[in-house]
C-alpha positions in Angstrom: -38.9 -105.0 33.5 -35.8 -106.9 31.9 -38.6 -109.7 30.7 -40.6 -106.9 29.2 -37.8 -105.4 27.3 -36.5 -108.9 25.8 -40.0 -109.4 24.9 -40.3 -106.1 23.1 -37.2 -106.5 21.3 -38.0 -109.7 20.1 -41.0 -108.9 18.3 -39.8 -105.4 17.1 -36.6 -107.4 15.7 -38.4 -110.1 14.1 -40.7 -107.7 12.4 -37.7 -105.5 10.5 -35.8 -109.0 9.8 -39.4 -110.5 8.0 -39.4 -107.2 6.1 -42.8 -106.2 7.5 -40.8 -103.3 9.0 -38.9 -102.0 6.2 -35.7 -99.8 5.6 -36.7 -96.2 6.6 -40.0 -97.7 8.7 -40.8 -95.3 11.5 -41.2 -97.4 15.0 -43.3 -95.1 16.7 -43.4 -96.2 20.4 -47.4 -95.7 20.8 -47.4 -98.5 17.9 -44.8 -100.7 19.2 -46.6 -100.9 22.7 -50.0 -101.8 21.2 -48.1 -104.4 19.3 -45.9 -106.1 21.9 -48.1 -105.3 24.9 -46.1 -103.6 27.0 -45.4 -100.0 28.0 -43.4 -97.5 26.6 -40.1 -98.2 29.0 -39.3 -101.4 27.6 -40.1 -100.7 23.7 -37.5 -97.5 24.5 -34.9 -100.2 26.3 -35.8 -102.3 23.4 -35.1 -99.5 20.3 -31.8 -98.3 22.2 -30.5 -102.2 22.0 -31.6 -102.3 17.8 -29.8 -99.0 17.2 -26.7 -99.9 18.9 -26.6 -103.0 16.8 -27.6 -101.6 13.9 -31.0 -102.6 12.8 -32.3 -98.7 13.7 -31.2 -96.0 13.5 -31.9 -92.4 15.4 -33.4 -89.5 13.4 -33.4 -85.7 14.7 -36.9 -85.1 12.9 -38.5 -88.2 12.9 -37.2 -90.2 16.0 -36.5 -93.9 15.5 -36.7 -95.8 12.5 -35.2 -98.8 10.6 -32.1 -98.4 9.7 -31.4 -97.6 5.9 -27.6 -97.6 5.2 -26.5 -95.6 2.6 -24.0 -96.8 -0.2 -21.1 -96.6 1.3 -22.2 -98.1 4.7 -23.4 -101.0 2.7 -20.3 -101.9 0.9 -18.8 -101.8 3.9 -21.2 -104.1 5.9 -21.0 -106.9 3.0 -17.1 -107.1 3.2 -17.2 -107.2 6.6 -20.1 -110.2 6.4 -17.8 -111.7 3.7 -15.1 -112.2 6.6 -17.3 -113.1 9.4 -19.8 -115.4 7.6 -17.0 -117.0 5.9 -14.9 -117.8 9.1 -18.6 -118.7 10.7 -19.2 -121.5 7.9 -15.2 -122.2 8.1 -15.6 -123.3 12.2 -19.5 -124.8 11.7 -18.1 -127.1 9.1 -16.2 -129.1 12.5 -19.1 -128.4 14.7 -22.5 -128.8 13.4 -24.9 -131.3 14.7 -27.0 -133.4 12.3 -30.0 -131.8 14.0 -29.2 -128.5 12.7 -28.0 -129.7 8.9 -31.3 -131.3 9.2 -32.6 -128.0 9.8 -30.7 -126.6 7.3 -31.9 -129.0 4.7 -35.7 -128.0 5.8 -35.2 -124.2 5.5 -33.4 -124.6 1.9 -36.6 -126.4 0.7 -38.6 -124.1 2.4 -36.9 -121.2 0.7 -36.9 -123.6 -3.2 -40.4 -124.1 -2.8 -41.4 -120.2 -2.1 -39.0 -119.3 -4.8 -40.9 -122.2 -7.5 -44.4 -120.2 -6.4 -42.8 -116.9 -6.7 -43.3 -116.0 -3.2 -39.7 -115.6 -2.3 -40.8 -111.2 -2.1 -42.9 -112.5 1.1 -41.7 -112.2 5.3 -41.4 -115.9 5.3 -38.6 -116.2 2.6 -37.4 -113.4 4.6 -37.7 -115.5 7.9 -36.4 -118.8 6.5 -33.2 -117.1 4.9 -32.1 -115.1 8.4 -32.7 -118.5 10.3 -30.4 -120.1 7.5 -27.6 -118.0 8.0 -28.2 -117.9 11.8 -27.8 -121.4 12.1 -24.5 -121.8 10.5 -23.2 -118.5 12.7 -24.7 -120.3 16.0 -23.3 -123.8 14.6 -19.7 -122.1 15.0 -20.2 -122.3 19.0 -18.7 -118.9 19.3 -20.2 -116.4 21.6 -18.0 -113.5 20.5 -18.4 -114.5 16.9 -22.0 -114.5 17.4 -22.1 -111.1 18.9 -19.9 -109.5 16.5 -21.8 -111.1 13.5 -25.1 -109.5 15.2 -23.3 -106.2 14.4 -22.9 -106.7 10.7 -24.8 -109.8 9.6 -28.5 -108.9 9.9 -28.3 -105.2 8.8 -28.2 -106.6 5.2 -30.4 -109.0 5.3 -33.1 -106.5 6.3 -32.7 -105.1 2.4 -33.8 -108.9 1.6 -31.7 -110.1 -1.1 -33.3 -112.5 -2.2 -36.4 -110.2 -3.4 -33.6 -108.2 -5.7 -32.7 -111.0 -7.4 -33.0 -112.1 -10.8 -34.5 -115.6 -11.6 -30.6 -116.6 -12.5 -29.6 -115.3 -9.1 -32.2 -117.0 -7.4 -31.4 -120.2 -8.6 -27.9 -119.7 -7.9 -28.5 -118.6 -4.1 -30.7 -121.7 -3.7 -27.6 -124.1 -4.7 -25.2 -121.9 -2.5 -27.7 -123.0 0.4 -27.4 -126.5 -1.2 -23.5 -126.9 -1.6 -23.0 -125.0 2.2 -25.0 -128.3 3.2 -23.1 -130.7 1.3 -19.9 -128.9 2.9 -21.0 -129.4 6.1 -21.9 -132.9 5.7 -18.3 -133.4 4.7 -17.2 -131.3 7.2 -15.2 -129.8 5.2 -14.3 -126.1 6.4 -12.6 -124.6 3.4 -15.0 -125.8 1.3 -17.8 -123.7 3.4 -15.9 -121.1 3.5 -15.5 -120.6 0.0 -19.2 -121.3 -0.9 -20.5 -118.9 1.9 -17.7 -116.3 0.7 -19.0 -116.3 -3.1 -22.9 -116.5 -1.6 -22.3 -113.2 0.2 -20.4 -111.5 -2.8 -23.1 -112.9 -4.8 -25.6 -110.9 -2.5 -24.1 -107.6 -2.2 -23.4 -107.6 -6.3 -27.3 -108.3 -6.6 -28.2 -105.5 -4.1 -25.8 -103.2 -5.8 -27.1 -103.6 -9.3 -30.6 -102.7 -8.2 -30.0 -100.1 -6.4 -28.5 -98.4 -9.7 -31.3 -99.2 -11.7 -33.5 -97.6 -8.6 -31.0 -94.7 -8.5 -32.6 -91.7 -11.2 -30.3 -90.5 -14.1 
């Protein structure tokens, strides 16, 4: 049963982090089984595990869905990424391998090239960006700073940035991801910090602004 559930959460994850599932998608447990093949125990281990850390949420009138934080949750959730992902790229900056600045590298192609094609809107842009910033978070080699960025970290990225940005902001998140790698490669941990720091703040002012515009009056 354990396997099942793991299973379950996986793929339910992976499909609100690519965007397929987006904020305020109903995961309606008939659906979910068909899709990861398993029976209805499992998807329901698997949903109680995403609500608690905070990629669904529970709804009296509509039972679980992805979560959609409001404002003030939001604002909230990007200062607290601010701290973590900043001391995350602060401790990687010692510890990363070359194998995973090599990934690195690969994923911030990955990302230029979908943004040149303007298919940065698309789960794969999605995709490449979470493993990004999951790499530098695992490259820290800190359980608990893995699990508390689990809490805090991939909430936002559900709202994918990157498909609220303007062609300016773009190009500036792609040299962030540039200049994080030439930190690394220097192993130089203030320096990370600082770039990840004005990355996420970067982020959450781009998410805020189109929000407004979204907002009526």
């Amino acid at each position: 049963m354990a396997s099942a559930s793991v299973q379950a959460y996986e793929i339910i994850r992976q499909e609100i982090i690519s965007g397929r599932f987006p904020p305020g998608h109903r995961l309606i447990e008939s659906d979910l089984t068909a899709l990861c093949k398993v029976s209805r125990t499992p998807v329901r281990e698997a949903l109680r595990r995403l609500v608690n850390e905070g990629l669904a949420e529970f709804s009296p009138n509509h039972g679980a869905q992805v979560a959609d934080p409001g404002d003030e949750d939001l604002e909230a959730l990007y200062e607290l990424r601010t701290l973590i992902e900043g001391y995350g790229a602060a401790r990687a900056a010692t510890r990363i391998s070359e194998a995973e600045i090599a990934e690195l590298e690969a994923l911030a192609s990955q990302m230029e090239a979908l943004v040149k094609k303007g298919a940065d809107h698309t789960p794969e842009a999605a995709g490449a960006n979470s493993r990004f910033h999951r790499i530098i978070l695992e490259a820290a080699r800190s359980a608990r700073l893995l699990s508390v960025a689990g809490l805090v970290v991939e909430t936002p990225l559900v709202l994918r940035t990157l498909a609220r940005y303007s062609a300016d902001e773009r190009d500036r998140s792609m040299r962030h991801h540039r200049e994080l790698i030439a930190a690394f490669r220097a192993r130089d941990a203030r320096w990370a910090e600082a770039v990840m720091t004005g990355h996420i703040k970067a982020a959450f002012a781009a998410i805020r602004r189109d929000l407004a515009q979204r907002s009526p009056g």
